[in-house]
N, C-alpha and C positions, 0 to 999 in steps of 0.2 A: 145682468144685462139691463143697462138705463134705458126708458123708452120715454121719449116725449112727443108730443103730439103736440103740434104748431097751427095756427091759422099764419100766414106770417099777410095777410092785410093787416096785422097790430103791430105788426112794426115798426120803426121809425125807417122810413124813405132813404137816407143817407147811408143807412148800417151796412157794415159789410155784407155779403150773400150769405143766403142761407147754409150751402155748402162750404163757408169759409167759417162761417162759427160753430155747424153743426159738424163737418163730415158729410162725408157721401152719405145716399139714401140708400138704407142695407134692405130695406123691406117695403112694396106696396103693395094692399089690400084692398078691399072693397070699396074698389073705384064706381061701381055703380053708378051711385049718389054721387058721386064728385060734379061740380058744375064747373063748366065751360069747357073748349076745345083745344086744342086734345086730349082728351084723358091720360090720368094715366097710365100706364104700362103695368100690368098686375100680374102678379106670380100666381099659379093655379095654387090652391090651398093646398093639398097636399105635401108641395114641395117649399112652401112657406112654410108650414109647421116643422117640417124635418128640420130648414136652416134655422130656426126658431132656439128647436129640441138644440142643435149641434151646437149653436151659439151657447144657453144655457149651460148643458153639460158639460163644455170647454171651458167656462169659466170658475164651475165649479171648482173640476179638477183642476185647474191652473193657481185657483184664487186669484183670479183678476177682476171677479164680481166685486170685491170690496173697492177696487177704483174705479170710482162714479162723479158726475160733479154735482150729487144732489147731498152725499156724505164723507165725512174724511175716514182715511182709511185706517187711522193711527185707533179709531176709538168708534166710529159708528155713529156720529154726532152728527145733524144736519149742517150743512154749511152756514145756508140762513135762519134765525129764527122765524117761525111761524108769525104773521101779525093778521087777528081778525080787525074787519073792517068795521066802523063804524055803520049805524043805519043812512046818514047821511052819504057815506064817500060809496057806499052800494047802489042808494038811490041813484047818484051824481054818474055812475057807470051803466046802470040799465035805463037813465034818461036818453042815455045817446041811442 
């Protein structure tokens, strides 16, 4: 199961929606901390973790865990390589 985790203020403005590139939102948690109104809408943990467990398990068994868009399924191979940043292009990102 892919899980990523978005700020989507980094987005570009124009892009299509979140739901149109990602899919629908299967799971939200600890809204606490979330700022501004209205929060989100939160599943009590309990029954987060079961859809979690049943998600997991089902792909096991299925082998649908190998289709992800972070790997190809043919070999296990990231899509993109990894590229570490320079100390300049790091700085240039925590000046903002």
């Amino acid at each position: 199961m892919s899980y990523v985790g978005l700020i989507d203020a980094c987005l570009a403005h124009d892009a299509p929606s979140l739901q149109e590139s990602f899919g629908p939102v299967r799971l939200v948690l600890n809204t606490h901390s979330a700022i501004g109104d209205p929060k989100p809408a939160q599943r009590r943990g309990p029954l987060a973790l079961i859809a979690i467990m049943k998600a997991v398990l089902g792909a096991r068994v299925s082998g649908a865990y190998r289709r992800n868009p972070f790997f190809r399924a043919s070999d296990g191979r990231p899509i993109a390589d990894a590229r570490v940043l320079s100390r300049a292009e790091r700085a240039n990102f925590t000046a903002a």
